[in-house]
N, C-alpha and C positions, 0 to 999 in steps of 0.2 A: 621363362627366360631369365628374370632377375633372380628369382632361386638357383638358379645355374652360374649365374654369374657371380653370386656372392660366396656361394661355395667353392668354387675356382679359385678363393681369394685373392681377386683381382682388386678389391680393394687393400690389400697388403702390399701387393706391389703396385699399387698407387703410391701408398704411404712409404715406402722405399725410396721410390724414385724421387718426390717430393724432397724426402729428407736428404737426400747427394745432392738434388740440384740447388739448393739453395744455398749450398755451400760454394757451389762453383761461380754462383751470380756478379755479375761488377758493374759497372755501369755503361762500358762498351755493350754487353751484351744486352742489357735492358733496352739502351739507346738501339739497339737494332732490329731489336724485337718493335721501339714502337715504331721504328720505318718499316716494316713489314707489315704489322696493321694498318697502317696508313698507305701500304698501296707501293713504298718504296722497293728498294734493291731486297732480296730476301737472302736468307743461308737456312737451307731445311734443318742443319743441323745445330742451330742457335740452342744455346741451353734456355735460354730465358723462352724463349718461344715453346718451345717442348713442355717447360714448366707449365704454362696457360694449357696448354692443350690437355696435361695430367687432372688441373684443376677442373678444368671444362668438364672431364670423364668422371672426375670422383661425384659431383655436385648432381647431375642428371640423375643415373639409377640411386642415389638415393631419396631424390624429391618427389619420384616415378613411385618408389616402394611406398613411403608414407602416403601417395593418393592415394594408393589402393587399400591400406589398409587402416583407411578412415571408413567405419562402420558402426554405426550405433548400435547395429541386429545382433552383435555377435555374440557367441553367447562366452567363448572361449578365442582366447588371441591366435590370428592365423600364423603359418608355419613360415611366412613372406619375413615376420614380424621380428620373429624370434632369430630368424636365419640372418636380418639384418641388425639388429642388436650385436648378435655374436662377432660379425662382420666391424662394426663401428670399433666394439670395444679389441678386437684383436687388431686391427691393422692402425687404430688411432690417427687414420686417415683427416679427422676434425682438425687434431695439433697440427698436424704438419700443414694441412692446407693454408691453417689461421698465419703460421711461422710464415710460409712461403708468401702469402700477401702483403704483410705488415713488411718483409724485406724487398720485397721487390716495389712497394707503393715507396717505401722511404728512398730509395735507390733513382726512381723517376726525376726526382728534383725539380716538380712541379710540367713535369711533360704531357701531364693529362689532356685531355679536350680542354679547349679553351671552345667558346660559345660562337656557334657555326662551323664550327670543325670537325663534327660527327661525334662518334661514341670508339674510344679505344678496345682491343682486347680485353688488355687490362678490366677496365673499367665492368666490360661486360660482366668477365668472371667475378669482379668484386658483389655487382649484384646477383650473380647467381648465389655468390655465396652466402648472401644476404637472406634469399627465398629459400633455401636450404635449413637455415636456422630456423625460418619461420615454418617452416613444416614439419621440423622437429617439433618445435614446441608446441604446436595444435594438436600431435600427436600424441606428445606425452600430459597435457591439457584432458587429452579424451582419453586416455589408458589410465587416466589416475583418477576420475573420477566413476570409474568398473568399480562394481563390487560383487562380479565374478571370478570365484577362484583359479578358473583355469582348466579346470579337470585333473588331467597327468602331467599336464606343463605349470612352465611357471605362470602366474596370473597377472591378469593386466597392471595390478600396482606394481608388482616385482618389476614389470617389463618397463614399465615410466620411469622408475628407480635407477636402474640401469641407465635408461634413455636420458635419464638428466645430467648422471653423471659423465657419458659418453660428452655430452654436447656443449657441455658447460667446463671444459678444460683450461686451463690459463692461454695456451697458446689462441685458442679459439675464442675465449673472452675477449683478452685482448683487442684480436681484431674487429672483434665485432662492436667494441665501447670505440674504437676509433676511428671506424666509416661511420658511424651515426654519430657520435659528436662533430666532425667534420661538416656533416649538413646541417646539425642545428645550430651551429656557428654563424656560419652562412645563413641562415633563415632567422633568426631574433637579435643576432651580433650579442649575443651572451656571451660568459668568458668559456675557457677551455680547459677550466679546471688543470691548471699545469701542464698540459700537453705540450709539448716543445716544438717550436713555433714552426721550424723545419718539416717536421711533423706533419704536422696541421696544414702547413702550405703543398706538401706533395697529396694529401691524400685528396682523392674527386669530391667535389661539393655537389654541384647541379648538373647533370650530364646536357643538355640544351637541345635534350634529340630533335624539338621542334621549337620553332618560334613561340612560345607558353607562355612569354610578358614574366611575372614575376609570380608565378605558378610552380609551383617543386614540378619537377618531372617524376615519372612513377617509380624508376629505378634508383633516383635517389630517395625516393617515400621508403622504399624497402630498408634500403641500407639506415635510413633513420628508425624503422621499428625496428633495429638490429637493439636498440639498447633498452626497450621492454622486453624483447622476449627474451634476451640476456638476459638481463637481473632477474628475471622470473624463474628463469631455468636454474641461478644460482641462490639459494638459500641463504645464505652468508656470505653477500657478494662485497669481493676484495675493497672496495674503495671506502669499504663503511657502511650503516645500516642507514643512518642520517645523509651520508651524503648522495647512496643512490635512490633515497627517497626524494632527496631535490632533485637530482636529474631526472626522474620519473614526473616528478610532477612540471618541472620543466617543458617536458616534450609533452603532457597532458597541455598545459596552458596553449603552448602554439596550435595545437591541435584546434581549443576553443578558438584562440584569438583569427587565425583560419578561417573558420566555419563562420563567426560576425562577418569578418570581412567578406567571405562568398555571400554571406543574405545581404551584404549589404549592395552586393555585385549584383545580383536580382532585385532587388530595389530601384538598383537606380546609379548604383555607386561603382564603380569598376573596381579590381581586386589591382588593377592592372593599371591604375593610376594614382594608387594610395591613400585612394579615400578609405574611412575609418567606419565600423559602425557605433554609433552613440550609445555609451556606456557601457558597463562591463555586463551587464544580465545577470551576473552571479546569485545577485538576492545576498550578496557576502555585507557585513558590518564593515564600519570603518578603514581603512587601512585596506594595501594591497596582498597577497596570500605571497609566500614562496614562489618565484615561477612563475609568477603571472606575466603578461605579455601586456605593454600598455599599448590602444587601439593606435591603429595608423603607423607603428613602428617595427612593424614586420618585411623584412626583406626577401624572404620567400612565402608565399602560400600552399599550405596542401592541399592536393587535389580533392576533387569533390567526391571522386569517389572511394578513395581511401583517408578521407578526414575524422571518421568516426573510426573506423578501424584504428587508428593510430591513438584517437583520444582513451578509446575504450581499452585496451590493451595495455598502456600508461597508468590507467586510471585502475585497472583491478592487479600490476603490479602493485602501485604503492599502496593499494590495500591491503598486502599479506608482509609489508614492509612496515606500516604503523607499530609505532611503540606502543605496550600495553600503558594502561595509567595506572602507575605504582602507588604503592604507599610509603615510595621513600621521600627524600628533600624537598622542599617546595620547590627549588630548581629543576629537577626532573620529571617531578608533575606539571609546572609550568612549559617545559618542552613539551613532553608528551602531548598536551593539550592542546599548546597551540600548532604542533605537525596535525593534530585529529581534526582540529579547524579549517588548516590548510587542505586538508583530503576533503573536507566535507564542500567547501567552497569550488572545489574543482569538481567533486562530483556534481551538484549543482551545475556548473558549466557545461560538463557533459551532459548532463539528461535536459538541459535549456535549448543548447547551439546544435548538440553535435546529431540526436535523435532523425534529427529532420534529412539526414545524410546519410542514416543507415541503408542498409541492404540486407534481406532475406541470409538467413545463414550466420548472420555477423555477433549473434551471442547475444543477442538484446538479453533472455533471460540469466544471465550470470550477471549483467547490470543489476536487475532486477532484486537480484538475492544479495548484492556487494551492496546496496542502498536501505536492506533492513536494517535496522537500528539492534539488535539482536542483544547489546548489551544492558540494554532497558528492559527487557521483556518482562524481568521481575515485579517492577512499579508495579504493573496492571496487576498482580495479584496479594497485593498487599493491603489492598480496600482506597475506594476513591479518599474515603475517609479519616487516609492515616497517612497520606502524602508528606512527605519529607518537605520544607521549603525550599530548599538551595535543590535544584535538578541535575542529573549524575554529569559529571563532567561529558561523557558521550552525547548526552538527550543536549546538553549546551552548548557542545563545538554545531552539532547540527543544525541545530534552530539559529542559531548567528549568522550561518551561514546560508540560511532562507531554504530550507528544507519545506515546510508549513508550504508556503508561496511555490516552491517544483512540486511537490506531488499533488496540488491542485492543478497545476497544469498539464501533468502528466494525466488525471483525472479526466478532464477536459477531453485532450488531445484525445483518450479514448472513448470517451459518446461520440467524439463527431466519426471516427474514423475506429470501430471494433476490430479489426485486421489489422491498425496500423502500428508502426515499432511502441507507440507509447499503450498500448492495451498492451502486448508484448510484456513488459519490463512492469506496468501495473499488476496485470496479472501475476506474474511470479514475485513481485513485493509483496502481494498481498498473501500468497499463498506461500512463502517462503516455510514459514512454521509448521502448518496444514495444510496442505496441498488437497484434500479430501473433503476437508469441514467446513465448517462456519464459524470457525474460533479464531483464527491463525488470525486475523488486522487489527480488532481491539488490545491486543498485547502492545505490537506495535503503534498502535494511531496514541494509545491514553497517553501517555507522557508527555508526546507532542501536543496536544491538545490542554493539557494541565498546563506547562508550564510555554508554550507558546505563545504569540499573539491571541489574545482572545477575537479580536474582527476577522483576523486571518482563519483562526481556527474556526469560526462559526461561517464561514466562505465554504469555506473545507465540507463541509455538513450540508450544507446549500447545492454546493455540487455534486455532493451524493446522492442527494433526493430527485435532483433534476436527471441523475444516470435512471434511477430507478425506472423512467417516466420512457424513457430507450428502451429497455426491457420488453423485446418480443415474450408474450406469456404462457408461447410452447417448447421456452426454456427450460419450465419447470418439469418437462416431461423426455429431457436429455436423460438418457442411462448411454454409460457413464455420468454420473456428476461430478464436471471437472471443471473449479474454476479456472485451476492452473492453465487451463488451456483455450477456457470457453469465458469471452468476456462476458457475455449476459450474467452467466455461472459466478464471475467473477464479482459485478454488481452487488446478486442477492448473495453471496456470501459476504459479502464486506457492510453490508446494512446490518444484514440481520446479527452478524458479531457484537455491532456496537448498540444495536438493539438488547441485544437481553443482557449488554452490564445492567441494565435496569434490576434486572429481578437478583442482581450480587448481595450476598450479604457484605452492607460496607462496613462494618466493624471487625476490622483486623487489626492484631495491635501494631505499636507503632515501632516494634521491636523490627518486626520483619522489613516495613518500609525501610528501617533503616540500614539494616542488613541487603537489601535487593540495590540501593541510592549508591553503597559505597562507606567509606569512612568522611569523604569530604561532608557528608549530606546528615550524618548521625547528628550535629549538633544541635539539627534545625526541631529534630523532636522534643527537647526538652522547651520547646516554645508553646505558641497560642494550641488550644486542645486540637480548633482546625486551622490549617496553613493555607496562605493563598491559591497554592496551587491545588489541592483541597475544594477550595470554594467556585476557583474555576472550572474545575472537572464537573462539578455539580450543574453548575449554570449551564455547559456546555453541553452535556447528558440529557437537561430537560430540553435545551433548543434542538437536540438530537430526537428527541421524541419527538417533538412537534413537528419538524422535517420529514424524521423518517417514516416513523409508523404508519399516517396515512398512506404513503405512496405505495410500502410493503403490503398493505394492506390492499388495494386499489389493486393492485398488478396480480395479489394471489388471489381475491376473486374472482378476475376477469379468467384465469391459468384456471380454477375449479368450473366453471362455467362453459371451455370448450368442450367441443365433442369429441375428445382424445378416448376413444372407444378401444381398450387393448391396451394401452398405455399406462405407465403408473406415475403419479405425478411424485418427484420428489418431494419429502416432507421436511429437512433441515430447517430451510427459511418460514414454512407455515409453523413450525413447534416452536419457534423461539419466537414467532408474533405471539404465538398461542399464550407462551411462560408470561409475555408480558402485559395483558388483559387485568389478572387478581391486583399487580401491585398499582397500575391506576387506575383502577374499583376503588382501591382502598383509598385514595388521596379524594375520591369523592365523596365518600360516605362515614358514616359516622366514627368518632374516634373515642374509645375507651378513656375513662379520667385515670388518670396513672395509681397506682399501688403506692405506699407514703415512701418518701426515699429514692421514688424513680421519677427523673427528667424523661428519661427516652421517650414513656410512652405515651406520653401528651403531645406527642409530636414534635420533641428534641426544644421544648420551649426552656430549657438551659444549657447552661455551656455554651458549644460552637456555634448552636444549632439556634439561638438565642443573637447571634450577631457578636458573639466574643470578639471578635477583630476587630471593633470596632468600623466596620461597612456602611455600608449604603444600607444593609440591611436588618441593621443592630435595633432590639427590642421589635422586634416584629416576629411570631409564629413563623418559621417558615413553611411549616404545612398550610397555613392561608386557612386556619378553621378556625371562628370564634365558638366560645362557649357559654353563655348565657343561661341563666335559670334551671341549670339541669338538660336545658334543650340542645343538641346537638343539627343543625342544618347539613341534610347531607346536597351537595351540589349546588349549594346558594350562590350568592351573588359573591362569596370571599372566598370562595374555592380557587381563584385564579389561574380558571381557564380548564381545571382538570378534566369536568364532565362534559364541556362543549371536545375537545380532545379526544374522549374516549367515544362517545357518539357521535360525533360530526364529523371530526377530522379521520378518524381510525376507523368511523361506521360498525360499532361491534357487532350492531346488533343484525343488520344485515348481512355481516362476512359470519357472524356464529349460526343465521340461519340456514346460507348456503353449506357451512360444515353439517348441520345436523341432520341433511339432506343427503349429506354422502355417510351417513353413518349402516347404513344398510348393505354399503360397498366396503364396508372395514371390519378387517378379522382380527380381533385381539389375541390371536393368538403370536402374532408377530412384537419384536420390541415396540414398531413404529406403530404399526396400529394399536395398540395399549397406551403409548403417549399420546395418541391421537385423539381417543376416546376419553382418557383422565382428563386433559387438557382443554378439550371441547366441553369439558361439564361443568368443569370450574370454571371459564369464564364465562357459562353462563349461567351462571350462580352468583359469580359477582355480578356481572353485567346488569343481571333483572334486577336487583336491588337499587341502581342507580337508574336504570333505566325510568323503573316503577316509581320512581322520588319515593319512595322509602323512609322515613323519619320517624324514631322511636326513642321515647323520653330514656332517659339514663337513670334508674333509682335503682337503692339497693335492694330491693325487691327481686329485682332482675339480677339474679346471680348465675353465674354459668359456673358449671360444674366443678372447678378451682375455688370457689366458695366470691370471687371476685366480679364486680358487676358484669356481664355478659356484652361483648360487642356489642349487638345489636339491640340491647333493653329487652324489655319484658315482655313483647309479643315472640319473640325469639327464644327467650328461654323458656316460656311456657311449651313452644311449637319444640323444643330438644329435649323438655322433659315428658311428650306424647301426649298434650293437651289437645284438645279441637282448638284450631285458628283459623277454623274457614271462615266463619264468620265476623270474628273479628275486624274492626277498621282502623288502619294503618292512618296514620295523617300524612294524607298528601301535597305534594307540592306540586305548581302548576308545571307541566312541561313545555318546554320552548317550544315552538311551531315548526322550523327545521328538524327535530326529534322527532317531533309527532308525523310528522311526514314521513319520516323516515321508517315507524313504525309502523305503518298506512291503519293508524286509526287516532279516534278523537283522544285525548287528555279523560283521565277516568276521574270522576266528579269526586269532591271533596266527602270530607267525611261524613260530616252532618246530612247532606242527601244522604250517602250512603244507607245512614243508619235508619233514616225516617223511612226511606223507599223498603226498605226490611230487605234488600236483593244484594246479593255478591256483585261487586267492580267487576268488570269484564277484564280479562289483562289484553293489553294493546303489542303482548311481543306474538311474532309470528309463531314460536318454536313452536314443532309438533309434538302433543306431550306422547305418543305413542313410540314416534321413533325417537323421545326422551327413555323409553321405556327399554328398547329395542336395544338402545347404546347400553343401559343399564343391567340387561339380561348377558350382553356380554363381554361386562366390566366382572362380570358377579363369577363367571366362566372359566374366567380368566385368574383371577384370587385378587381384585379389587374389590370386596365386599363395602367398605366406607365410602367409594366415591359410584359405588353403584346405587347404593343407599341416596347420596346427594341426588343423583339422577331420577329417583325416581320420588322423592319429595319435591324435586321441583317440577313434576309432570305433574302428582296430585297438585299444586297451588297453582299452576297455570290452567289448570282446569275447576281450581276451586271447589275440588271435592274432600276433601278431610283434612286431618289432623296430620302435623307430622312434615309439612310441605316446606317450613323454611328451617329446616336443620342445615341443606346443603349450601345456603344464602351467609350463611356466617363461617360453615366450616374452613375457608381458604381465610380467614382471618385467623386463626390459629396456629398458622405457620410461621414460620421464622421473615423477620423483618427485611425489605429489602431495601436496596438504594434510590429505590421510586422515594421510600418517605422520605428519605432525607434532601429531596429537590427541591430549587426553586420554583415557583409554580410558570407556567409557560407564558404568561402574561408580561411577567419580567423578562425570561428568557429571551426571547423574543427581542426583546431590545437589545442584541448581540448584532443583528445586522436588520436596524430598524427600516432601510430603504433596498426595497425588493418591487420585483416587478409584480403589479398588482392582478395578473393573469395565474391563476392558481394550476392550471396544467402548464407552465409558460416550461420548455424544456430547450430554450437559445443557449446554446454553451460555447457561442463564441466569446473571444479574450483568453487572458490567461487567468483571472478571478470573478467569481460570483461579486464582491465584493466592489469592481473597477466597473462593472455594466452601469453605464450613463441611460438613464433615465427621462425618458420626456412626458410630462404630465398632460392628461387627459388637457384637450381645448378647450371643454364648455365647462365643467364642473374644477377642475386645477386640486382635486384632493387627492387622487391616483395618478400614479406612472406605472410606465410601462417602456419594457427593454428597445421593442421593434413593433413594425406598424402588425404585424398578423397578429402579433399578442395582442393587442389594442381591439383590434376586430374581432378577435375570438371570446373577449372578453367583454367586449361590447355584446357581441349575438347572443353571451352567455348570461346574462342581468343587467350589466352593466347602465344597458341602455335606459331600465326604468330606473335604476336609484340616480343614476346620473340628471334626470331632467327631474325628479322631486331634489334634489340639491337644490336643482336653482330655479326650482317653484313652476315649472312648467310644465311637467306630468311627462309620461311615456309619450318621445315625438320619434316618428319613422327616420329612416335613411343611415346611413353610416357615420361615426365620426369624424 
């Protein structure tokens, strides 16, 4: 029927009659057309009246057409589509409707409804014409972002093309900047940017269809998102780039200022009495933004169910509205920046007020991707270690504006609620970049994290660990793997991202940092060798490991342990725990004395790495390893924190033993199981070395095949140049008691038994050295002959049958350096958000920060808190109960606290 009707071109002679009658209009006749709406004397053949009715006809079959051919499936634009494009732009029906509005609204001389009077003609058609635009624009919203060619027609971009320029004509602008400025006049009493006054007074504000108290009515909601989907529609919209970015964000602030006032109406506070809600939520710095709405000064409210809609649609206008940041005048950089502040501050607003107002369908994901920082993305691969100090002008409008503080709570909001608008809009933040991977968040999260709040930023980290803990662990066995869509998916991709910056090489020069920063940020290079934001990343990295790894850890052995029979569990999130295993081995174990002329490799004990900036941490090793007489302590008492980390907190040695158990189920013939397999050997290769406390004097007798002392000393390179070292005895150190348990056997006795009893150490790791064997027959298979080699020398030494056993215990130290060495050790870290709740599974993600959870300390012993009473009791059932009563000298007593 509507293809019939547009081919008829009936909208042509819409556009005909439209254009006569608008000429013939006067004010008798207007005035008589509104006594006919209103029920008065009528004349059928009123011109002004006929006009409404032409309007009424044109506005219908085209809001009719755009329902129907809103279709994500399609693969090719339907022939509804095209037939109506053709139709718009030949009969120019849009101009003429806008002309006949703006003449007949100006002609009324303020004859509209007044409030109790009902809803005019007029008035109706003004909103239809209003919802006409807006179905335009969702139309060409969705045809513009096809990237279907079409087949034998024109393609979905073409058809948007058209469809913009169709819709966005001056006559139709027009009308459309001046029914939405009219309402938000009325709604904040802002100015009218020049509109002339007459104007402004004839045109309808609040149509009052029902008694609403001081509520927009929904028809005037319409006719107000007349002036986002306007300027969206126009590219280079007339009034200026600057000024319809104020208007844009204008009608975003009312939107927030709205949405306070509605929560504060479910509080407690009526919308509908002019109570305010306290403070602005922004997370904004100083000073108020463009636009903003100050609380309690609102003269209309938007309704609750088009509050977000109005904000969101404002809000990703003035997104495609920001100036770029030039490298021209400081004047123009200063604008540009402070507009990018202002958007950043109202975004904020939105994803704080307006979220909680969303509806199914309402675009949360284009939030989502409008809130990536996308023009940072370079930072993160410039090396933590070669950070620019001044932060790009973008990464700084954001952070000002409490960026750090909403995607924590966007965080939040998604543990408690995985379905809900903020998992929505997390998810596709996170997956913005890689939508598939495990890469896509560290691009985006490092810069925030660099140059942010450091207590905020280590919230941030906190709350990620506790999403981990959410994490059903038959996630891991989702095909497809989609975080874009699948919040658990979303979790372990967003951990495991910031988990293996670990294993980056942080030395890139400082050229690129500078190049990725911008021009503003070039200068900060020729500073300190590392820059604070540098030193934070670092700090922030290790508190990241300590967070993360155990949990990622915890959740994929629990995922390898079901009985998912048939199933293939993804491997993303286990290969990048996996990469990260060798580089904190290495912060455990023993460390080469440097070659003459090299800081690095003594563990960066000059330069930056030395406290150059003058820190907190200035003249201290930051690898936390002494070196004394030649002797090297691997996992001592100065390791600060590494090897309790890598064994307690991460449990390597029981998630490498669960992997070596599924090695019988993996075919290296595959990319993944070839990573699986390499990965699986080298950490435990490292692992056993720390695990076994390991300590091997440093002389130059021990030379590894670079003619340069050998990592590991002289049972090591005896053992890579094919000597017998079964026999041999390692000097051991004692193993912690939580280790040894871990490992379900005793501490293997020192050396001097050793040697008196004449009998081989038993080794205390569970691996089986057979299926060590098994993975190595098909590494060797596959053309991994050196790490099948490692595999199967560390089967002979856990069985302590010959020579040859620790080649594969040092070869993952030959490899190129990561960002594990250059960390603080976790001891310090750790002191980024030193009061946390003392329940270690504790996963309460109410509030809006990790950081804000009030704390109530244990009653009988007062050295622990805890968030809420079940943490307290699960922590109690869980130890708590005996160390608690040796504190205060009275032994393990029954009952609850």
């Amino acid at each position: 029927m509507l293809l019939v009707l547009f081919r008829s071109q009936a909208l042509h002679a819409a556009g005909r009659q439209l254009a006569a009658l608008t000429e013939s209009l006067d004010e008798t006749e207007v005035a008589r057309a509104w006594l006919e709406a209103r029920g008065g004397p009528t004349t059928p053949s009123s011109p002004a009246a006929y006009t409404l009715d032409v309007l009424a006809f044109a506005s219908l079959p085209i809001q009719l057409a755009c329902q129907i051919c809103h279709d994500s499936d399609l693969r090719e634009p339907p022939e509804l589509c095209e037939e109506l494009v053709a139709a718009l732009e030949g009969s120019q029906v849009l101009e003429h409707a806008g002309r006949a509005l703006v003449l007949l609204l100006t002609r009324l001389r303020g004859l509209c409804a007044r409030p109790g009077q009902g809803l005019t003609a007029l008035e109706y058609v003004t909103s239809n014409a209003a919802l006409t635009l807006t179905e335009l624009k969702i139309l060409y919203d969705e045809y513009a972002a096809k990237d279907e060619d079409g087949g034998n027609g024109p393609s979905f971009k073409q058809l948007a093309e058209r469809l913009r320029l169709t819709a966005s004509g001056a006559c139709a602008r027009h009308a459309a900047l001046c029914l939405g400025l009219a309402v938000l006049c009325d709604a904040d009493g802002g100015p009218a940017y020049g509109m002339p006054p007459e104007l402004l007074a004839a045109l309808p504000k609040d149509d009052a269809e029902s008694n609403t108290g001081r509520r927009m009515c929904r028809l005037a909601t319409w006719r107000l998102m007349g002036i986002p989907d306007m300027l969206h529609l126009e590219k280079a919209p007339p009034p200026g780039r600057h000024a319809a970015l104020a208007l844009l964000m204008r009608v975003g602030w009312l939107a927030v200022a709205s949405a306070r006032e509605l929560t504060s109406g479910v509080r407690g506070v009526s919308p509908q009495s002019g109570g305010a809600a306290s403070g602005t939520g922004t997370g904004a710095g100083s000073g108020s933004p463009r636009g903003h709405v100050p609380a309690g000064t609102l003269r209309r409210v938007v309704r609750e169910e088009l509050v977000y809609m109005v904000g969101h649609r404002s809000l990703t206008g003035a997104f495609f509205l920001l100036p770029s940041l030039p490298d021209g005048t400081p004047e123009a950089v200063s604008r540009a920046a402070a507009a990018t502040q202002d958007w950043w501050q109202l975004a904020v607003g939105v994803a704080t007020h307006l979220l909680p107002y969303s509806a199914a369908g309402s675009q949360l994901p284009v939030l989502g991707k409008v809130l990536h920082l996308s023009q940072s993305r370079g930072l993160a691969y410039c090396g933590a270690l070669s950070l620019p100090a001044v932060p790009p002008p973008a990464v700084a409008a954001a952070l000002t504006a409490g960026l750090l503080p909403c995607l924590e709570r966007l965080m939040r909001g998604a543990g408690r609620d995985p379905r809900g608008p903020e998992a929505t809009v997390l998810r596709n933040l996170a997956c913005a970049d890689d939508p598939a991977e495990t890469t896509g968040f560290w691009p985006y999260l490092a810069p925030l994290l660099a140059y942010g709040d450091p207590r905020q930023a280590a919230a941030l980290l906190a709350t990620l660990s506790k999403l981990l803990r959410t994490v059903d662990p038959q996630a891991f066995f989702g095909d497809p793997w989609v975080p874009e869509h699948d919040t658990h998916h979303c979790f372990l991709s967003a951990a495991a991202s910031v988990v293996v910056a670990l294993c980056e090489n942080p030395e890139t020069g400082p050229d690129a940092a500078a190049a990725a920063a911008g021009p503003d940020a070039a200068a900060a290079v020729d500073g300190p060798p590392l820059s604070h934001a540098s030193q934070q990343l670092g700090r922030l990295l290790s508190f990241a490991a300590c967070q993360l790894l155990p949990e990622l850890s915890r959740t994929i052995l629990k995922a390898i342990q079901l009985p998912m029979v048939g199933h293939t569990l993804y491997p993303g999130p286990l290969l990048r725990l996996l990469r990260c295993i060798p580089p904190l081995a290495d912060r455990c174990t023993p460390r080469a004395p440097a070659r003459s002329g090299s800081g690095h490799e003594t563990g960066h004990e000059t330069g930056h790495e030395a406290g150059a900036d003058g820190g907190k941490d200035g003249g201290e090793n930051n690898v936390g390893v002494v070196v004394t007489d030649g002797i090297v302590p691997a996992g001592g008492p100065d390791d600060g924190g590494w090897r309790a980390l890598l064994l307690e907190g991460l449990g390597a040695v029981p998630l490498l033993d669960a992997l070596v158990r599924v090695v019988p189920r993996t075919s290296g013939a595959t990319i993944e199981g070839r990573s699986f397999l390499r990965l699986t050997i080298a950490g435990c290769c490292a692992v056993a070395e720390v695990a076994m406390g390991l300590v091997w004097p440093v002389s130059e007798a021990a030379a590894g095949p670079s003619g340069q002392p050998h990592p590991y000393g002289g049972l090591a390179a005896a053992a890579a140049a094919g000597n017998d070292v079964s026999e041999a005895a390692p000097v051991w150190e004692s193993t912690p008691t939580t280790v040894t348990s871990a490992l379900g056997a005793a501490a293997p006795a020192g050396p001097s038994d050793a040697s008196r009893a004449g009998s081989r150490t038993p080794s205390p790791l569970p691996w089986r050295p057979e299926l060590l064997r098994r993975a190595a027959a098909e590494l060797r298979a596959c053309g991994e002959p050196d790490v099948a080699s490692d595999a199967e020398g560390l089967a002979v030494y856990l069985e302590g049958a010959g020579g040859g056993g620790f080649e594969g215990l040092w070869r993952p130290r030959l490899e190129a350096e990561s960002l594990a060495s250059a960390l603080p050790p976790p001891a310090e870290a750790r002191r980024l958000l030193p009061s946390r709740c003392a329940n270690p599974t504790c996963a309460n993600l109410e509030g809006d920060s990790e950081a804000d959870l009030a704390l109530k300390a244990c009653a009988r012993c007062g050295s622990v808190g805890y968030c809420c009473r079940p943490c307290q009791l699960e922590h109690w059932r869980a130890g708590h109960k005996g160390a608690c009563g040796r504190e205060r000298g009275e032994g393990a007593k029954g009952g609850e606290p």
